[in-house]
Wavefront OBJ file of the C-alpha trace (Angstrom):
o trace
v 10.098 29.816 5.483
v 11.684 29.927 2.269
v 14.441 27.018 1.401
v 17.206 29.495 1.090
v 16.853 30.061 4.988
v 20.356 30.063 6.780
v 18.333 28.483 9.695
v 18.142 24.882 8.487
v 15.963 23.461 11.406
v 13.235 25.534 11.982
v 10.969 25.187 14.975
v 8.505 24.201 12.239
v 10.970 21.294 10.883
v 10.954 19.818 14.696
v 6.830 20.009 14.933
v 6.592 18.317 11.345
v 9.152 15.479 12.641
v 6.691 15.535 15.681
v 3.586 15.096 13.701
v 5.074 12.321 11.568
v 6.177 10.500 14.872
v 2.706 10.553 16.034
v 1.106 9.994 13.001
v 3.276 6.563 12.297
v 2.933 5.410 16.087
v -1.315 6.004 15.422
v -1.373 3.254 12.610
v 1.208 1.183 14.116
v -0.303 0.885 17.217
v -3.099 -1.512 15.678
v -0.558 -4.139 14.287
v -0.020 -6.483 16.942
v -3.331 -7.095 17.929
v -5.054 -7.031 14.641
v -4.867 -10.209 13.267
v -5.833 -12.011 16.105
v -8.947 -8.861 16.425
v -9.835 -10.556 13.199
v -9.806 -14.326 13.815
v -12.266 -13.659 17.028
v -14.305 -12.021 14.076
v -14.379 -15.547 12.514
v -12.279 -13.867 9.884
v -9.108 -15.849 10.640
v -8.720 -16.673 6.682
v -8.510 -13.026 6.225
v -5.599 -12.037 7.808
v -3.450 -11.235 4.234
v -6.258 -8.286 4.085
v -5.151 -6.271 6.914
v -2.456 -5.018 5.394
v -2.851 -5.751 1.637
v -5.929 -3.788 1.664
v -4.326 -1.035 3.432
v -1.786 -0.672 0.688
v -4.219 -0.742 -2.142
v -6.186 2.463 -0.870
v -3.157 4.178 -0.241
v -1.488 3.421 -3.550
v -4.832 4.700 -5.023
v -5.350 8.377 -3.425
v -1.535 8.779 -4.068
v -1.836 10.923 -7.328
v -4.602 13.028 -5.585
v -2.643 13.599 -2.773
v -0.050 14.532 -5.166
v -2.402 17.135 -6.995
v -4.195 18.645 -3.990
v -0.954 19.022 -2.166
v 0.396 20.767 -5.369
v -2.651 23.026 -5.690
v -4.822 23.083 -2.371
v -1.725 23.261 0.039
v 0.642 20.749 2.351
v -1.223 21.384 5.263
v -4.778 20.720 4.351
v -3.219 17.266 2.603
v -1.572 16.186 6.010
v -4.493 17.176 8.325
v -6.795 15.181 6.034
v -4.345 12.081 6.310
v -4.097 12.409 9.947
v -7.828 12.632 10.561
v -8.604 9.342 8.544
v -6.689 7.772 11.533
v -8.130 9.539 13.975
v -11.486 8.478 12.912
v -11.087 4.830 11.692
v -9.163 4.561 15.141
v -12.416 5.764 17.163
v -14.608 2.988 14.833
v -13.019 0.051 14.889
v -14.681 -0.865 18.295
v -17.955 -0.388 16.409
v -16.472 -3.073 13.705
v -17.625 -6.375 15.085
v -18.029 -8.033 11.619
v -15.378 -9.712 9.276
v -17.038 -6.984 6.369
v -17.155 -4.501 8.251
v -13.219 -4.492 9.846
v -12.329 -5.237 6.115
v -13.933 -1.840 4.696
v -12.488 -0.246 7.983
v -9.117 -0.728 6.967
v -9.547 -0.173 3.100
v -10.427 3.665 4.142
v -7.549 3.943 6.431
v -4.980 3.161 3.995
v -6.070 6.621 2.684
v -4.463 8.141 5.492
v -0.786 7.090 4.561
v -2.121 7.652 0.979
v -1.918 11.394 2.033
v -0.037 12.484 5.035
v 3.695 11.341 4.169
v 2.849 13.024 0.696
v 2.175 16.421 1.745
v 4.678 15.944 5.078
v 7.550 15.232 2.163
v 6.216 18.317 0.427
v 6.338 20.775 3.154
v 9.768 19.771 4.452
v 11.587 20.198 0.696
v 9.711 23.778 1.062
v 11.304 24.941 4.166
v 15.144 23.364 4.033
v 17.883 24.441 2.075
v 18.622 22.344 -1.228
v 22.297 21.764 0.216
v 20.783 19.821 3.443
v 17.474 17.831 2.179
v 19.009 14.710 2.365
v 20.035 15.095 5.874
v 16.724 16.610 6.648
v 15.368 13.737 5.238
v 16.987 11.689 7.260
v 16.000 13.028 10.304
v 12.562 12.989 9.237
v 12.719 9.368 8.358
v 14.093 8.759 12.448
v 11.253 10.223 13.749
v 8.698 8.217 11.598
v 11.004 4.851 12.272
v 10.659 5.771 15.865
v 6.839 5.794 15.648
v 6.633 2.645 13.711
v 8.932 1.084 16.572
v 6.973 2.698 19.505
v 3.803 1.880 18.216
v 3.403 -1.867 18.300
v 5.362 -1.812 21.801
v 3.050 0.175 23.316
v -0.315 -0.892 21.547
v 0.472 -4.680 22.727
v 1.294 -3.307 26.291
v -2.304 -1.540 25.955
v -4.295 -4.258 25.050
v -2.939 -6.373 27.964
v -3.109 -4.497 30.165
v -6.470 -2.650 29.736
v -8.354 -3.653 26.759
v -8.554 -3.539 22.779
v -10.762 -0.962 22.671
v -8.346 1.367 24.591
v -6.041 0.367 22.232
v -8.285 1.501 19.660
v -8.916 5.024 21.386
v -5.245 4.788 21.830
v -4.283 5.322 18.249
v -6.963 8.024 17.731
v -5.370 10.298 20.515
v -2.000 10.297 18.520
v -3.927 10.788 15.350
v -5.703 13.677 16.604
v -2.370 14.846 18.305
v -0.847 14.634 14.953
v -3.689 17.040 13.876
v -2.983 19.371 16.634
v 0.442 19.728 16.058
v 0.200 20.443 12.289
v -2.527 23.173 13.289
v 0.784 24.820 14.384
v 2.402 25.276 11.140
v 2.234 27.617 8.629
v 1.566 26.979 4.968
v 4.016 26.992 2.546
v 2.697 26.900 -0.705
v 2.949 29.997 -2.234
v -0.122 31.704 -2.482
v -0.301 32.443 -6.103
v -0.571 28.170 -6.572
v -3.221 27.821 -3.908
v -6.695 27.098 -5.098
v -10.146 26.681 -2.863
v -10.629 22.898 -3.063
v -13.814 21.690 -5.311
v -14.620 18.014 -6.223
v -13.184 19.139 -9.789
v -9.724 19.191 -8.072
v -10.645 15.013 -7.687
v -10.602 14.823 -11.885
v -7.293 13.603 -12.572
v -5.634 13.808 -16.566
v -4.393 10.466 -16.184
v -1.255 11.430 -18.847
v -0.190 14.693 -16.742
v -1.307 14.612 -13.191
v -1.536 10.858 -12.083
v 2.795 10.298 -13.235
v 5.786 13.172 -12.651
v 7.942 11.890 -15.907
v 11.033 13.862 -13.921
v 11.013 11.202 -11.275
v 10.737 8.375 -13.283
v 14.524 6.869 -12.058
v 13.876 7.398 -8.826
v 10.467 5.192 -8.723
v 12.220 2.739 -10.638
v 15.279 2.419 -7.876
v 12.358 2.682 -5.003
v 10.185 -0.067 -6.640
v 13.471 -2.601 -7.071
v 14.739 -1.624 -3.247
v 11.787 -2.091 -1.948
v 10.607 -5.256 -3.464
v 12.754 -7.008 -0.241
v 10.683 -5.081 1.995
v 7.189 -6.429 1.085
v 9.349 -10.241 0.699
v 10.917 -9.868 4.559
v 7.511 -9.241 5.985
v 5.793 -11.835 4.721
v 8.331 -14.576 5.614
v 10.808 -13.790 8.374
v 7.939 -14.831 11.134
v 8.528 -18.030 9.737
v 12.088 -17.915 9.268
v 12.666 -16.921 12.775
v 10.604 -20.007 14.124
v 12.210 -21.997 12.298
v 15.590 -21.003 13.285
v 14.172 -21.665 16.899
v 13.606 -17.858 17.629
v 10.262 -18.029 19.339
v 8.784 -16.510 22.600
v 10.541 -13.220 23.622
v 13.206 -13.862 20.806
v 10.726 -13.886 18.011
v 11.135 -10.767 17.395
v 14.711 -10.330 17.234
v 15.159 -9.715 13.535
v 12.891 -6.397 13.453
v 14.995 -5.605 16.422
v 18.877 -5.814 14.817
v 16.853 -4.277 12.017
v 15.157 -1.247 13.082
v 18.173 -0.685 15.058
v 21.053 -0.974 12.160
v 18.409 1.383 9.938
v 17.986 3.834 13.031
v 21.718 4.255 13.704
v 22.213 4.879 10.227
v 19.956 7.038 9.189
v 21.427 10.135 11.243
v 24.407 10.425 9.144
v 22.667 8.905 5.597
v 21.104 12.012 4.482
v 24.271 14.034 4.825
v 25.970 11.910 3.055
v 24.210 12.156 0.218
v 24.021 15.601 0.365
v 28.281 15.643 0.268
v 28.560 13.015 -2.235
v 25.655 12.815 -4.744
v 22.338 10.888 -4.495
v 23.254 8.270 -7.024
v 26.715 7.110 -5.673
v 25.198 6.715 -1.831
v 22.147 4.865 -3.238
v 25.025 2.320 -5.277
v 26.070 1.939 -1.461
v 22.924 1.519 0.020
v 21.622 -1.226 -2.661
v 25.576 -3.344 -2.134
v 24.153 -3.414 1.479
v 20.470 -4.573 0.646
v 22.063 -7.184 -1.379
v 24.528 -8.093 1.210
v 22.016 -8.728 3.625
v 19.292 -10.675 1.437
v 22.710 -12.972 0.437
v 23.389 -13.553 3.972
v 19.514 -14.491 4.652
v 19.366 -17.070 1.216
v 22.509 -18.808 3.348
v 21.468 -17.962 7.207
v 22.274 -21.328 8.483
v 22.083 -20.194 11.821
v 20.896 -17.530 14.037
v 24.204 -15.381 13.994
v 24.146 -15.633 10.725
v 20.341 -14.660 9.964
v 20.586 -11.249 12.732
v 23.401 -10.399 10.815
v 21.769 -10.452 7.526
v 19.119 -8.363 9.221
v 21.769 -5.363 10.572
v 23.253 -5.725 6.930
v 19.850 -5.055 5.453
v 18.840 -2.626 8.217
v 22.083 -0.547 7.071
v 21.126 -0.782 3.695
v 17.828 0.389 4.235
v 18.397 3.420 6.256
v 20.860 4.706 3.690
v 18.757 3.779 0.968
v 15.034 5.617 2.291
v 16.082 9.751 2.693
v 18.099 9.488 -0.607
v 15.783 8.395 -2.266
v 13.436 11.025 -0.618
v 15.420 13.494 -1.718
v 16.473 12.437 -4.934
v 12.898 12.467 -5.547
v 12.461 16.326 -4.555
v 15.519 17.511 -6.147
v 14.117 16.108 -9.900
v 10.730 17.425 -9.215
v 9.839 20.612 -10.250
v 8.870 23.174 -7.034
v 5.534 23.348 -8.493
v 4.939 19.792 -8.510
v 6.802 18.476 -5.509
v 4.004 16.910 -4.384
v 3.181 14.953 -7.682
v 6.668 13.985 -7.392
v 6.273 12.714 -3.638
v 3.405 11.013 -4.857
v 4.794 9.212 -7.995
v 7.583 8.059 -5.573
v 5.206 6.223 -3.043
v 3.167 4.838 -5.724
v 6.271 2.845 -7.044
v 6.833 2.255 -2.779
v 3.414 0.608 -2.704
v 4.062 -1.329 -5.958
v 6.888 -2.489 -4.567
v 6.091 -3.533 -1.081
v 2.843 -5.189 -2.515
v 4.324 -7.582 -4.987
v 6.853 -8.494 -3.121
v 4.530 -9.570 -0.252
v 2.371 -11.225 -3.202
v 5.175 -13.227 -4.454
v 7.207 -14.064 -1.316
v 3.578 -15.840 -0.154
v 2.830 -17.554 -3.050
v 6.939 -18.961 -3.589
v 6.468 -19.739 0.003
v 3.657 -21.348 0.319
v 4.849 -22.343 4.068
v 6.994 -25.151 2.823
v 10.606 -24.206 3.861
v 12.590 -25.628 1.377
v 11.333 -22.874 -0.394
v 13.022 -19.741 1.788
v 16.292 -19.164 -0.144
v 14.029 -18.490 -3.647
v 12.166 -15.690 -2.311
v 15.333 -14.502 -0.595
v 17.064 -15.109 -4.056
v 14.167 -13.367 -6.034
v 14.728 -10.089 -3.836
v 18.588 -10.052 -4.537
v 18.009 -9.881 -7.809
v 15.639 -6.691 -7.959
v 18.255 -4.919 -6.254
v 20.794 -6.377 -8.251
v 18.836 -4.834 -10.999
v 18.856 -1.373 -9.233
v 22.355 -1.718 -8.659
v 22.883 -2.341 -12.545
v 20.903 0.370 -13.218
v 22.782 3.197 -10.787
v 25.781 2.339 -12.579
v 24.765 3.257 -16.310
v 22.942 6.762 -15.190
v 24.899 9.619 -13.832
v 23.923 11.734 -10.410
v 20.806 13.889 -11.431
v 20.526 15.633 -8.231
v 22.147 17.944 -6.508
v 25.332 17.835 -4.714
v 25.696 20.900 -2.392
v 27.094 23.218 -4.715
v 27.567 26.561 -5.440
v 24.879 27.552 -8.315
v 22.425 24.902 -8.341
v 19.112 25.852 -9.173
v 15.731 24.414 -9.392
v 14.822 22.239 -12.472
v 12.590 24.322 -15.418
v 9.048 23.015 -15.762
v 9.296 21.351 -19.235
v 11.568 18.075 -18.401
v 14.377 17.439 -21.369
v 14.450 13.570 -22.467
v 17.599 13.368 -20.658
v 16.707 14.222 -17.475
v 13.610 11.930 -17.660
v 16.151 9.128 -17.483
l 1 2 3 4 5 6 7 8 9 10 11 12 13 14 15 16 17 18 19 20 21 22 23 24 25 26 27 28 29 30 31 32 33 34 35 36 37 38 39 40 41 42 43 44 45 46 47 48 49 50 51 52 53 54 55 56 57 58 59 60 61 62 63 64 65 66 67 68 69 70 71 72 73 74 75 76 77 78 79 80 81 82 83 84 85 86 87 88 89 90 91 92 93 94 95 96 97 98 99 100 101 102 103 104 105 106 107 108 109 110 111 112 113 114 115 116 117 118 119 120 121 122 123 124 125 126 127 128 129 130 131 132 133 134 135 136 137 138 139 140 141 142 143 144 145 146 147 148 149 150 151 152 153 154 155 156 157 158 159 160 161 162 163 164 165 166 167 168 169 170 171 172 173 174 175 176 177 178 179 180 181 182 183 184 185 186 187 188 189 190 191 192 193 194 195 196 197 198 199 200 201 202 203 204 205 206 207 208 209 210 211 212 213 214 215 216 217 218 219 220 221 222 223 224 225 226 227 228 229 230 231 232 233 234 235 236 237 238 239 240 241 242 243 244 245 246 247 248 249 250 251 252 253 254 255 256 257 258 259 260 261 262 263 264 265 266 267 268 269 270 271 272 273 274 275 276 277 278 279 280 281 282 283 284 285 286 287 288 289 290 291 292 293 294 295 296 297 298 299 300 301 302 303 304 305 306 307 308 309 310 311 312 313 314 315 316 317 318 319 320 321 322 323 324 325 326 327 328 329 330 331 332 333 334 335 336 337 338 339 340 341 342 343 344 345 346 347 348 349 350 351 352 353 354 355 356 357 358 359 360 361 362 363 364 365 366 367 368 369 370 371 372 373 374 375 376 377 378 379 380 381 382 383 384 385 386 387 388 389 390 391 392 393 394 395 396 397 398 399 400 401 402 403 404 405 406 407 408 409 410 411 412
């Protein structure tokens, strides 16, 4: 369906927020349970690969996704992503050695290296310019919601019938994710498609790897979400050490995901009414907020407040920047764009994991420097919002798609 469309939410916008609920509840699922999976492996010095090597594959197939999404089609892009989980969900019972669960999870970071990308893609397609934000929004509830359901109900699995279940689990949403997008239609026109070929795999690395036009956006994702990749690796030990442990333990990723839930409904729309830029200023005040109130965090009150602060911040923060991205990239290369955007994501996250452990280094003192270092990357994105004017589009009469040849100007 075209984006001028009076309908706004399409039956095929509500089976794409489907698909990306049971797509992120499919590689969730495994969290909980796989770094102790890994220690009865006798790879219990491993555990930092789980997820780092996750992150490095999908960082990697992110301009391909970008390319074949842009040329082969949305679809095929999302149905490949979804049936990497399906698979490496059906082998990891077959995994019983420390090298062999380690390669297992470096090829199924390729599916998040290509689902969200052509999922981002086909949704800018099929909703009006004036509501992608709020669209994005919506879309960013229903993957939240299968990153929350996920872990719940993979630990509740595993104890009460077995990991491999588990396992099989997260391969019946995958391949439920599959289903649903068998559904859809494609909607890339059909004078851009092309029948894929390994050639399509040849990248230029100076035109098809970077989308110049969504160069300020990847810089604003990379600063906002350097936090992210820092709060992961530390706030386990935070929260112990502020005497959260048991059933409390997890009580920060609950005010969190909460706080970036509740907010996220009415985000989008807001940036949609008021401009990209000036709701993303907003959104990083809040991300700093919160990362000042977890440097301090002297007590518990203090340190779940810091985490609805930063919850807030995020869920403002993630469909603006979504559709920030979109509205820069040309309709031709939306998926490029996508991709450029979750390559600075995945920079991002992973150095901010990297540096949080090695400030860290499980010596507490230490806690308020990798909080610190966080406040000021999006202190720096905050700087940087405030020299550069809004680039996308406010809902207003006579917008229209940007021309394929970028100015300098709108580079920056």
């Amino acid at each position: 369906m075209a984006a001028s469309s009076s309908r706004t939410y399409t039956l095929g916008f509500w089976l794409m927020c489907l698909s990306s609920f049971l797509f992120f509840a499919s590689f969730n699922l495994l969290l909980p349970e796989l770094p102790e999976h890994l220690s009865r492996l006798g790879g219990a010095e491993y555990k930092g690969f789980i997820i780092s090597l996750f992150t490095l594959t999908a960082a990697i197939s992110r301009p391909f996704s970008g390319k074949l999404a842009d040329t082969v089609g949305r679809i095929p892009v999302m149905v490949f992503g979804s049936l990497v989980c399906f698979v490496c969900g059906f082998f990891y019972p077959w995994a019983l050695t420390v090298s062999g669960f380690l390669t297992l999870r470096l090829l199924h970071g390729f599916s998040t290296g290509f689902k969200p990308t052509g999922t981002a893609a086909y949704v800018a397609d099929i909703v009006p310019v004036a509501r992608r934000g709020e669209a994005m929004g919506l879309l960013g509830v229903t993957g939240a919601l299968g990153m929350a359901f996920g872990p719940a109900f993979g630990s509740w699995v595993a104890t009460h019938h077995s990991l491999n279940a588990m396992f099989y689990c997260s391969s019946g949403a995958a391949l439920l994710s599959v289903l649903v997008q068998g559904t859809l239609t494609e909607t890339l026109p059909q004078a851009q498609r092309r029948r894929f070929s390994p050639a399509l795999l040849k990248l230029n690395w100076r035109t098809e790897v970077l989308e110049p036009r969504v160069l300020a956006p990847a810089l604003v994702t990379a600063l906002c979400l350097f936090p992210y990749g820092a709060v992961l690796t530390v706030i386990p030990d935070q929260s112990r050490l502020l005497g959260l442990v048991g059933s409390t333990k997890g009580l920060f990723y609950i005010c969190y995901t909460a706080a970036s839930l509740a907010v996220r409904l009415v985000a989008g729309k807001s940036s949609d009414t008021y401009g990209r830029v000036p709701v993303l200023r907003w959104s990083a005040g809040l991300l700093a907020a919160g990362l000042g109130l977890l440097v301090w965090s002297p007590s518990v009150p203090v340190f779940l407040a810091g985490a609805v602060v930063f919850g807030l911040g995020t869920g403002l923060n993630s469909p603006t920047l979504y559709a920030w991205t979109i509205d820069l990239s040309h309709p031709e290369h939306r998926g490029r764009g996508v991709a450029t955007m979750y390559i600075a994501l995945e920079i991002g996250i992973g150095l901010g994991a990297l540096l949080a452990g090695w400030i860290f280094a499980n010596q507490p003192g230490r806690l308020p420097y990798v909080h610190g270092l966080s406040l000021l990357c999006v202190l720096a994105a905050v700087a940087y919002l405030l020299r550069i004017q809004d680039t996308g589009p406010v809902a207003t009469p006579g917008y229209s798609e940007p021309s394929p040849e970028p100015s300098p100007e709108e580079v920056v």
